[in-house]
Rosetta silent file (secondary structure, phi, psi, omega in degrees, C-alpha in Angstrom):
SEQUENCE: XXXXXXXXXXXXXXXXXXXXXXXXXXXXXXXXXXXXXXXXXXXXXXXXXXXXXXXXXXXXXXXXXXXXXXXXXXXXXXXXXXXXXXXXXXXXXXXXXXXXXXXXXXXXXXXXXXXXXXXXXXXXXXXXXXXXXXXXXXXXXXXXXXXXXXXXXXXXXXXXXXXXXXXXXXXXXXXXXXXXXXXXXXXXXXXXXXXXXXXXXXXXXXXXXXXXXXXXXXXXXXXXX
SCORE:     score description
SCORE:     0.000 S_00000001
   1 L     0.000  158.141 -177.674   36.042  -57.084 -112.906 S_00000001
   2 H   -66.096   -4.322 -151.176   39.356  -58.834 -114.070 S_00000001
   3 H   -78.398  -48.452  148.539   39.143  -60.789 -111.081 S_00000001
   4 H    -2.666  -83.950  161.198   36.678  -62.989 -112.742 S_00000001
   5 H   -35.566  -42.534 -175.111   38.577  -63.837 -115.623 S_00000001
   6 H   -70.209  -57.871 -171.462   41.645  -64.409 -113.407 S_00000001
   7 H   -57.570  -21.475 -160.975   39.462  -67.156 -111.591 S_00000001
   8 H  -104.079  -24.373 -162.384   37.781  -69.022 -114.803 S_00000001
   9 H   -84.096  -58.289 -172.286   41.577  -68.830 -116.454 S_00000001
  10 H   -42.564  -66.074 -175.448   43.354  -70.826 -112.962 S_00000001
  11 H   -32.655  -55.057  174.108   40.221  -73.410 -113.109 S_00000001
  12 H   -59.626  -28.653  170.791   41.399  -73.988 -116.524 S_00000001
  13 H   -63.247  -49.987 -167.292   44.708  -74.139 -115.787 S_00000001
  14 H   -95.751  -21.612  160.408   44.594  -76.620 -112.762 S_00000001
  15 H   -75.103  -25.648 -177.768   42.268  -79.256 -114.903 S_00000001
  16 H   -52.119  -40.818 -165.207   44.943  -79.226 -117.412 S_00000001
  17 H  -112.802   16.284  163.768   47.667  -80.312 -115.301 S_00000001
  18 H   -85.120   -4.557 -149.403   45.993  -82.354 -112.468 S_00000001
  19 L   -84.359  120.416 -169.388   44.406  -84.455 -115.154 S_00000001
  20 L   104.476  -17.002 -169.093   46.098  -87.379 -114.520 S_00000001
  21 L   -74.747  -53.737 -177.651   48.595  -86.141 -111.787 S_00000001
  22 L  -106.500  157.055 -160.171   47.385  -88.056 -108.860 S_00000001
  23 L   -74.936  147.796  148.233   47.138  -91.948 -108.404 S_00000001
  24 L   -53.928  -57.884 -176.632   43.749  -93.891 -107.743 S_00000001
  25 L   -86.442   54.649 -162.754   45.078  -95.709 -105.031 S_00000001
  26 L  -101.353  154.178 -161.240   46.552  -92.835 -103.536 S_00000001
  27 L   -87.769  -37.335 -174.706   46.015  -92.966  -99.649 S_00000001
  28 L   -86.062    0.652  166.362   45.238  -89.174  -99.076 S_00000001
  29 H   -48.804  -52.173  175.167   42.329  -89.130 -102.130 S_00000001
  30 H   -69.475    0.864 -157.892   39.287  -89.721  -99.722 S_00000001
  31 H   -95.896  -57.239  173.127   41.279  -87.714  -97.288 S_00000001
  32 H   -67.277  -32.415  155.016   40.449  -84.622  -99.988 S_00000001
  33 H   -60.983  -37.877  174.982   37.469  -85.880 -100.823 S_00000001
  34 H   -87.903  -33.552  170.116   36.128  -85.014  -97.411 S_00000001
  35 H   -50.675  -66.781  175.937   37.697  -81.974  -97.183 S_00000001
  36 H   -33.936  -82.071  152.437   36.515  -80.867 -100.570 S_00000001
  37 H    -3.273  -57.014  177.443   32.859  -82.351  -99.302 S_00000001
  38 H   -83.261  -37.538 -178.463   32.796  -80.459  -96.324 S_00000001
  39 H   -34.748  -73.256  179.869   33.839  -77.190  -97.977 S_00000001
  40 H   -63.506  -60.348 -159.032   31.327  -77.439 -100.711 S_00000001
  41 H   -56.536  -19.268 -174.599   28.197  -78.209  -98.000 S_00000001
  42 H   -75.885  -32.927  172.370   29.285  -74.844  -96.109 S_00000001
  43 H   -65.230  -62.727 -175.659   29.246  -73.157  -99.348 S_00000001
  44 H   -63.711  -12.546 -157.054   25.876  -74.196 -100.328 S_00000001
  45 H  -108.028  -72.674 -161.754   23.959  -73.868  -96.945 S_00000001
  46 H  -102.093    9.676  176.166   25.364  -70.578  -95.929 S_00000001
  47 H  -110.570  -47.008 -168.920   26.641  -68.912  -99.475 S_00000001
  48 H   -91.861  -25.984 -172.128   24.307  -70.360 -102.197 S_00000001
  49 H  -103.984  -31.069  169.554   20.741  -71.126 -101.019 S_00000001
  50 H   -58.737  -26.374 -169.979   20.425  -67.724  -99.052 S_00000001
  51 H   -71.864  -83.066 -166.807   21.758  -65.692 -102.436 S_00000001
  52 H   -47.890  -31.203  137.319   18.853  -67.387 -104.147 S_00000001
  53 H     0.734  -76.308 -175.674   16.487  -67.207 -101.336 S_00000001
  54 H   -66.580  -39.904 -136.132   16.884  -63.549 -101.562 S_00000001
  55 H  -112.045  -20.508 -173.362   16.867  -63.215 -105.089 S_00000001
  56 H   -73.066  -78.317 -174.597   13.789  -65.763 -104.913 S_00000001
  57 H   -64.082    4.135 -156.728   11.699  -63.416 -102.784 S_00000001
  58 H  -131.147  -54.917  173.944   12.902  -60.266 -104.546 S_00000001
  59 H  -121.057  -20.865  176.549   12.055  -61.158 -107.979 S_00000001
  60 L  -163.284  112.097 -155.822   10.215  -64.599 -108.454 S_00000001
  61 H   -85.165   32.020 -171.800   10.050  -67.268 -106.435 S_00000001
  62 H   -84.535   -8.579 -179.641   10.285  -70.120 -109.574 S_00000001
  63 H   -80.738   -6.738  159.401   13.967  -69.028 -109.533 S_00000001
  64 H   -75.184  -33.481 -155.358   14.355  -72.138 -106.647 S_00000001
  65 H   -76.858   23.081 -167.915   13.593  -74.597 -109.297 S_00000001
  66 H   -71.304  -60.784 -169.159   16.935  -73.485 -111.248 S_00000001
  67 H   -47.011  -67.136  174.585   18.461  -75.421 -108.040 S_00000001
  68 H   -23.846  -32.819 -161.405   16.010  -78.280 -108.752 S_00000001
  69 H   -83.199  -66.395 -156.719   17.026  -78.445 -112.400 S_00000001
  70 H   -44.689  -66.854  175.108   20.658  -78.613 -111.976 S_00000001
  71 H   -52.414  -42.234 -172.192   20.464  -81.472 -109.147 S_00000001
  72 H  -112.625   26.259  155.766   17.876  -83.438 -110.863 S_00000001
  73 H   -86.404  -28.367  173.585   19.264  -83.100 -114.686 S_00000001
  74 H   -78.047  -25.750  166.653   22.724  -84.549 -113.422 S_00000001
  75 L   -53.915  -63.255 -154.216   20.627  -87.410 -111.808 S_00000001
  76 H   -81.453  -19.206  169.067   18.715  -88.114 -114.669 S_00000001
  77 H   -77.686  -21.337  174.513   21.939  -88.052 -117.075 S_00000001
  78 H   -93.375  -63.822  179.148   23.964  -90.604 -115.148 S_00000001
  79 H   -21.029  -39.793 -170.874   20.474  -93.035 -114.269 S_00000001
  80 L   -83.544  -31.566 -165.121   19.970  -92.819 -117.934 S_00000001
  81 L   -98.999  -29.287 -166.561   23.751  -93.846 -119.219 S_00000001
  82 L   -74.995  -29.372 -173.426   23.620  -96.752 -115.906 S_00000001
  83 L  -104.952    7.745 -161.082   20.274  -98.152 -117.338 S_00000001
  84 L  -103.028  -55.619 -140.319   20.828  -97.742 -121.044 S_00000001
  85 L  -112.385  140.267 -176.151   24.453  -99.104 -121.604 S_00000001
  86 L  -135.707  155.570  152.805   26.180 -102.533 -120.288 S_00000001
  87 H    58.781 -147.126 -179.389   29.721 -103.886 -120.211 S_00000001
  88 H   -55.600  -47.583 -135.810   32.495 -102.009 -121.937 S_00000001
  89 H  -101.927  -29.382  127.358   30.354  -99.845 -124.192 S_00000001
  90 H    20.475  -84.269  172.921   29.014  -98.577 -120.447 S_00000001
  91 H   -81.522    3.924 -173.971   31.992  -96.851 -119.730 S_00000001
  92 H   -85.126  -58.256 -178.323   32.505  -95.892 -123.297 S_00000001
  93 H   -61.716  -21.921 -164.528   29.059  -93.859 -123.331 S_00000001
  94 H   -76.922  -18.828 -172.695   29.611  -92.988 -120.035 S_00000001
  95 H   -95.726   -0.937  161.593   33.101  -90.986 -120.123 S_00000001
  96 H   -70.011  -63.270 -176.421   31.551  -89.723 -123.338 S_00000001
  97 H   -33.937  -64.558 -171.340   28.392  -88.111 -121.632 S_00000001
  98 H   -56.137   -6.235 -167.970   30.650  -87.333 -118.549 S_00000001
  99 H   -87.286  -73.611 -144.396   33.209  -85.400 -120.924 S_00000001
 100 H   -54.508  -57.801 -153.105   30.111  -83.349 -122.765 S_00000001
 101 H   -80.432  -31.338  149.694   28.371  -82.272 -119.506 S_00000001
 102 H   -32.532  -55.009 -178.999   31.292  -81.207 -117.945 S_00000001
 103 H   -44.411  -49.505  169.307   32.538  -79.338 -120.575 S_00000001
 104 H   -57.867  -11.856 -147.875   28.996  -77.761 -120.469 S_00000001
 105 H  -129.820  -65.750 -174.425   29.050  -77.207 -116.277 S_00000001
 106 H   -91.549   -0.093  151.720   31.936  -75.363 -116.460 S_00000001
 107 H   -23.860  -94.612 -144.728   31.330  -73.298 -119.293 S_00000001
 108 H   -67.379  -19.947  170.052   28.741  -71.718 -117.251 S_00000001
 109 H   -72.235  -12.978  170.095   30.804  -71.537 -114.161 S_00000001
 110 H   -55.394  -63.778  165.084   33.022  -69.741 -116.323 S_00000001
 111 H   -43.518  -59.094 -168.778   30.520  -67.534 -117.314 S_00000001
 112 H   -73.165  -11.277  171.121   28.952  -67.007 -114.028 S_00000001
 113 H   -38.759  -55.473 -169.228   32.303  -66.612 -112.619 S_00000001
 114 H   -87.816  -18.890  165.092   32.745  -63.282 -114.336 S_00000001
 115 H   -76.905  -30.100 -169.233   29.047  -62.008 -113.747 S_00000001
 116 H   -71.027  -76.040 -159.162   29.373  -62.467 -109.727 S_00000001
 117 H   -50.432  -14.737  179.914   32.649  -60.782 -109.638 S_00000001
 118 H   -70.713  -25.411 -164.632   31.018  -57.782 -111.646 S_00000001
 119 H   -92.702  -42.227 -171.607   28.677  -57.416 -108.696 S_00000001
 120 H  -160.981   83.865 -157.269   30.706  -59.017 -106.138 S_00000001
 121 H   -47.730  -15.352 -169.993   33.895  -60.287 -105.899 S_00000001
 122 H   -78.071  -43.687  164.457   34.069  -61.786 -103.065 S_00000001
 123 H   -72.606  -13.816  167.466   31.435  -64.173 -103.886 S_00000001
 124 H   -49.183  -39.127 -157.359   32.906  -65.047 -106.893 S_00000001
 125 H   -78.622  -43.950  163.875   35.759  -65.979 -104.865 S_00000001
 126 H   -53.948  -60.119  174.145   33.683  -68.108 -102.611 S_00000001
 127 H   -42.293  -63.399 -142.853   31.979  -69.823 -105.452 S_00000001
 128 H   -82.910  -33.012  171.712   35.410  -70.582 -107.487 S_00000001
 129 H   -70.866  -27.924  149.475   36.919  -72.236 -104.426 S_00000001
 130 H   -53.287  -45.465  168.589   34.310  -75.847 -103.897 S_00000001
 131 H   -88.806    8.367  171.163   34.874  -75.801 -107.566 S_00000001
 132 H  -103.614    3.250  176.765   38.268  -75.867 -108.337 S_00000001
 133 H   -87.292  -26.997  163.391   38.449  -78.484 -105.620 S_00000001
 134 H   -42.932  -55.524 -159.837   35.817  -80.662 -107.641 S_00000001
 135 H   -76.769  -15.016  111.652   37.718  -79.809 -110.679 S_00000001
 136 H    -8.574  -80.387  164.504   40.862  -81.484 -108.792 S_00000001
 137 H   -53.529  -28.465 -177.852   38.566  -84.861 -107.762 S_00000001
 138 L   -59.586  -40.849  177.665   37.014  -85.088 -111.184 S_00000001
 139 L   -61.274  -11.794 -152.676   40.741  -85.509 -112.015 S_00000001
 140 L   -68.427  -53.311 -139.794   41.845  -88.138 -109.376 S_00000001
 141 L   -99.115  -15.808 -158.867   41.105  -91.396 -110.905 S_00000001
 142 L   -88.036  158.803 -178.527   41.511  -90.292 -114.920 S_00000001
 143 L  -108.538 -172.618 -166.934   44.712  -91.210 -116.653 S_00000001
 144 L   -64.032  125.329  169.791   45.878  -88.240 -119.552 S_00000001
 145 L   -67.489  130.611 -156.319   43.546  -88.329 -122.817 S_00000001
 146 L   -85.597    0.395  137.577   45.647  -89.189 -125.582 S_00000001
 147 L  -125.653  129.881 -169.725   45.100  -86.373 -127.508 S_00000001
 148 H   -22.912  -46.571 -162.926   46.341  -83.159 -126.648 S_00000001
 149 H   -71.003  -38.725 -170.688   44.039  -80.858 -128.499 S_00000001
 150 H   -73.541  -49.725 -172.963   41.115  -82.499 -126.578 S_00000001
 151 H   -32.072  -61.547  163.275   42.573  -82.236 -123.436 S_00000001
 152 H   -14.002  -88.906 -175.248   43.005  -78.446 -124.547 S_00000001
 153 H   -38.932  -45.639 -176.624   39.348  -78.002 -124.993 S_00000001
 154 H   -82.753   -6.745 -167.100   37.894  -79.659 -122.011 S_00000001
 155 H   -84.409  -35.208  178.006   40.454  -78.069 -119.870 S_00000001
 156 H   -44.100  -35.355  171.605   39.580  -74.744 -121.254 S_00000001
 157 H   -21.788  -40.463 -149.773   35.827  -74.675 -120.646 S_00000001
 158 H   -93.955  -47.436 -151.335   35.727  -72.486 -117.525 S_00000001
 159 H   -89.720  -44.814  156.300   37.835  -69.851 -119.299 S_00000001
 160 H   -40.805  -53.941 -174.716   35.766  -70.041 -122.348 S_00000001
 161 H   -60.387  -42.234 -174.925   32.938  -69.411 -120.679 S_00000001
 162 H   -92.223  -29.357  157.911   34.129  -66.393 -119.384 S_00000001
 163 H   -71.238  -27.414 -175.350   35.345  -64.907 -122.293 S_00000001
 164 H   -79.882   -8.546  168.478   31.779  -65.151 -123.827 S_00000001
 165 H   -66.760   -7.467 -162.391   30.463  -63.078 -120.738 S_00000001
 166 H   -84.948  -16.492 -141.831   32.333  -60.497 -121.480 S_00000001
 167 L  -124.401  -11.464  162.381   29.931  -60.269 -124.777 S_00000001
 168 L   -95.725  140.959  152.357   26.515  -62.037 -123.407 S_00000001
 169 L  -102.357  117.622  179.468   24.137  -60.376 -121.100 S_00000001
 170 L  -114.623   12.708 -166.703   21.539  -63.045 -119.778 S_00000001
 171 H    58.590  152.804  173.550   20.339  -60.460 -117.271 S_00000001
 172 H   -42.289  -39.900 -166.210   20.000  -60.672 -113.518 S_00000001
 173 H   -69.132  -67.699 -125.791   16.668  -63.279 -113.776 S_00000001
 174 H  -106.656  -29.632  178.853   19.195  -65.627 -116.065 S_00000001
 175 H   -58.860  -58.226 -168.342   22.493  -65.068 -113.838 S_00000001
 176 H   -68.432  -36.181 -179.215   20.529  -66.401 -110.766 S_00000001
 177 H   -68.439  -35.736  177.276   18.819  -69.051 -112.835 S_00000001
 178 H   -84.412  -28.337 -169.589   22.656  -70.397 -114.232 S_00000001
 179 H   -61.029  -57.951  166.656   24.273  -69.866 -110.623 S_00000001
 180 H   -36.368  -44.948  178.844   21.421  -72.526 -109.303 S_00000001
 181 H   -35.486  -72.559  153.435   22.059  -74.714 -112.088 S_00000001
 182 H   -21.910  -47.269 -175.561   25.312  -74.539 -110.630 S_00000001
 183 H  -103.810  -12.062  160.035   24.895  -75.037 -107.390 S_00000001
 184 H   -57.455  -49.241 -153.465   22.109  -78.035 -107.886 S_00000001
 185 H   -73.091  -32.166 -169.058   24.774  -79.813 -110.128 S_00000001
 186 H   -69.353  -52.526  163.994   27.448  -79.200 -107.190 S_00000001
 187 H   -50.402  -54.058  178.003   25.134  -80.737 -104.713 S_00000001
 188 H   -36.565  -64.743  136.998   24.509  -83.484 -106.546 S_00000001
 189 H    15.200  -73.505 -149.333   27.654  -83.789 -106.826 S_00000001
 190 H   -91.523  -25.778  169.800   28.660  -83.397 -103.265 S_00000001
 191 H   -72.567  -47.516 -179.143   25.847  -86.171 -102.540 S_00000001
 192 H   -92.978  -33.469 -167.442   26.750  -88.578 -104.931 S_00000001
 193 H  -104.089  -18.669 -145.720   30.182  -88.604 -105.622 S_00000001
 194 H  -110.252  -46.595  174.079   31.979  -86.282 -102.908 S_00000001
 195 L   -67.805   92.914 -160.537   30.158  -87.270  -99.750 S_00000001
 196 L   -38.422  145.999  173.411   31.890  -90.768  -98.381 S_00000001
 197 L   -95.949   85.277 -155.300   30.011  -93.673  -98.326 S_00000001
 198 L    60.401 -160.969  175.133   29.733  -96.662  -95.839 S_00000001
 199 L   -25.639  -12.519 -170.318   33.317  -96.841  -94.663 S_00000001
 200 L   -77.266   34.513 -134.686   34.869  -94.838  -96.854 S_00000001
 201 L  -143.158  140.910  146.877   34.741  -91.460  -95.198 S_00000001
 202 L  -125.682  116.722 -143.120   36.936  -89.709  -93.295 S_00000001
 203 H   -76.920  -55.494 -177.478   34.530  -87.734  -91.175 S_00000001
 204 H   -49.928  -25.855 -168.674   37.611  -85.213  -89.110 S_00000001
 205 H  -115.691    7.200  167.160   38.427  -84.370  -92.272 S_00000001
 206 H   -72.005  -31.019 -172.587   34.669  -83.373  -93.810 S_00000001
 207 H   -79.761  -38.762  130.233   34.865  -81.376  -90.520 S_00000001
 208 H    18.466 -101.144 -162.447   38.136  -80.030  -91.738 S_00000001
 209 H   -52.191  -64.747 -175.491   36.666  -78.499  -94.554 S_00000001
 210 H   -37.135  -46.805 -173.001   33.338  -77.696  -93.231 S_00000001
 211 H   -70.898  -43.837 -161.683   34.659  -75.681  -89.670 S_00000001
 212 H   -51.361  -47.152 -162.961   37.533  -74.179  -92.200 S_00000001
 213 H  -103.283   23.743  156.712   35.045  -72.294  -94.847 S_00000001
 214 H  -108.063  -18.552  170.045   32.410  -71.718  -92.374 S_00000001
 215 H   -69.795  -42.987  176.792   35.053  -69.948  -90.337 S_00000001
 216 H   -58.063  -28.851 -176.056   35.978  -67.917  -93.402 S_00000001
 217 H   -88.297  -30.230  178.821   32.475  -67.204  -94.176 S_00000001
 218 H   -76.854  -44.136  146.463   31.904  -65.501  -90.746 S_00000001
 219 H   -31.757  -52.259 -168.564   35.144  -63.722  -91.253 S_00000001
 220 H   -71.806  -60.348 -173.535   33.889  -61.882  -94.422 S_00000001
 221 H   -14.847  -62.905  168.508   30.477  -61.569  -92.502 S_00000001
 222 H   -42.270  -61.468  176.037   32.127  -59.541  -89.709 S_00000001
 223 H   -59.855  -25.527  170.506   34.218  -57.488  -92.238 S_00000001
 224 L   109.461    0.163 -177.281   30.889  -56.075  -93.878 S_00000001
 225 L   -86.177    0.000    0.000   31.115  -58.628  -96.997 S_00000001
């Protein structure tokens, strides 16, 4: 369905121009952060690990370790740039690495964007909303990249991704194997970077998010979705 497309082109759309947009010290970022945080945990607990569950039990269950992979490849790629790299050239490798695997993340959400909505739009819809609020934090702290063309490219990813879907078939076994990728790297994600830390939290508004899209999810439920 177009809907798909429509969803992978607005991700792309909304890294271009947030990148940069919002302040570091801005008072409501951790505010957004929780929201976002809560949002995302409702999605995975009561959207993402039953579709693989079922999909587990239905054709293999080795399709959990896709979740495994995702969560502990994004581990092992930051552990690896933190233990490698020191002092300025640190943050040099690191916003390289962090550029590449993004780019690479949202490809495939791009992609998978456009297979879910073939099946089922709704979850598509579900999916595309924890991430474009990710795609939103990933932005908060970065200033503009100083050249355009790049900007282009990395903002573009999601949409990319989705145009090559129209022309790959990875099969059902390989859809459910990239959506886990996907939703280990979002957990990770939602553990290490999104989920507040010692003081930093604002818990009412993790609850926010969390009561909001668990209400929403019960809504479709009801409705037959």
């Amino acid at each position: 369905m177009a809907i798909g497309y429509i969803l992978a082109l607005i991700l792309s759309v909304v890294d271009f121009f947030t990148e940069g947009l919002f302040s570091k010290a801005s008072p409501n970022k951790m505010k957004f952060i929780s929201v976002a945080a809560g949002v995302s945990v409702s999605y995975i607990f009561l959207i993402l690990l039953p579709e693989i569950y079922s999909s587990a039990v239905a054709i293999n269950k080795l399709l959990f370790f896709a979740i495994l992979f995702g969560f502990g490849i994004f581990h092992i790629i930051e552990k690896y740039i933190r233990q490698n790299f020191t002092g300025p050239e640190l943050r040099k490798e690191h916003r390289l690495i962090h550029s590449t695997t993004s780019f690479i993340y949202f490809f495939v959400v791009g992609f998978i964007l456009v297979k879910l909505s073939d099946s089922n739009y709704v979850h598509s819809t579900l999916l595309f909303i924890p991430i474009i609020l990710h795609i939103i934090i990933d932005s908060l702290p970065r200033r503009h990249t100083k050249k355009y063309h790049l900007r282009v490219l990395s903002a573009g990813s999601p949409f990319f991704g989705a145009l090559i879907a129209a022309f790959v078939d990875v099969g059902t076994i390989g859809n459910v194997i990239l959506l886990g990728i996907i939703g280990g790297a979002l957990l990770y994600t939602v553990v290490r970077e999104s989920l507040p830390r010692d003081r930093e939290g604002r818990p009412l508004y993790f609850i926010i998010g969390l009561l909001f899209f668990t209400i929403l999810i019960l809504l479709l439920w009801s409705m037959g979705f």
